[in-house]
C-alpha positions in Angstrom: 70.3 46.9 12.5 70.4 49.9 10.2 73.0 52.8 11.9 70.5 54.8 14.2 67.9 52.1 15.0 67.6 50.1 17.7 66.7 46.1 16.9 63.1 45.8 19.3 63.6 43.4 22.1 61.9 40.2 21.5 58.2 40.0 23.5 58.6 37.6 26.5 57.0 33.9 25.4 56.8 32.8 29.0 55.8 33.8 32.8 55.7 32.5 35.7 51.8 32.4 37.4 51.1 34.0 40.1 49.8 31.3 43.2 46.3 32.5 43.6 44.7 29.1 44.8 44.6 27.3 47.6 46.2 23.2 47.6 43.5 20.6 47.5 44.3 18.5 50.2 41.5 15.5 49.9 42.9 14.9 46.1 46.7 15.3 47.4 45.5 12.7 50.3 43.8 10.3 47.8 47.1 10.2 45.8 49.4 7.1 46.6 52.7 8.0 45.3 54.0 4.4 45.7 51.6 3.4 43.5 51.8 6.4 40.8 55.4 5.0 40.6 54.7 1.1 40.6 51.8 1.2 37.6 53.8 4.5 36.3 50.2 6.0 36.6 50.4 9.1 34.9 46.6 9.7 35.0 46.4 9.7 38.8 50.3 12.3 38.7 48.0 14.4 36.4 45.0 14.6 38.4 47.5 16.6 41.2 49.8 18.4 38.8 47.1 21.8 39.0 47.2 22.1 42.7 50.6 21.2 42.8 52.3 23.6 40.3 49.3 27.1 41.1 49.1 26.2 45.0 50.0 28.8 46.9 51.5 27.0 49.9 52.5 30.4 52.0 48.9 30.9 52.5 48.2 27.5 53.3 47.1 27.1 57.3 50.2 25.6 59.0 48.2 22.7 60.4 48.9 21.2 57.0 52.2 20.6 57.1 53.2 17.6 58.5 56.2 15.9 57.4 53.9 13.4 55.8 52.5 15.9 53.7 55.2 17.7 53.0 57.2 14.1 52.1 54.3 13.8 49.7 53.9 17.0 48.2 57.6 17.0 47.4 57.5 13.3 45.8 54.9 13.9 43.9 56.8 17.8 42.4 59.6 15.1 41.9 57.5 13.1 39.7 56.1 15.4 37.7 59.6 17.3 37.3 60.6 13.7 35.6 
């Protein structure tokens, strides 16, 4: 940069979402990981990526999570992370 002027800082490309919605537990039920990973069935993996990755679990009713669902929730974020 010329002596004097400062270089502009570069506009972010990327942020995070805030987690406005609520987790759709009859599509996360309907999911059977073991068979998302058997027939690699990326159709039914993106069908539960949305309320997966904008869910916003802390406002979720605590009912919810039993370790099944949590087991599942956090196969399924291991899935899509691959």
């Amino acid at each position: 940069a010329p002596l004097g002027i400062e270089p502009l800082a570069p506009a972010p490309t990327f942020a995070f979402e805030y987690r406005r919605e609520r987790l759709d537990w009859r599509l996360l039920h309907a999911v059977d990981v073991d068979q998302v990973m058997r027939e690699t069935n990326i159709d039914m993996l993106e069908r539960a990526v949305n309320t997966i990755a904008f869910g916003d679990i802390e406002a979720e009713d605590t009912c919810n999570f039993s370790e099944r669902n949590f087991l599942k929730l956090f196969r399924l974020s291991q899935l899509m992370v691959e």
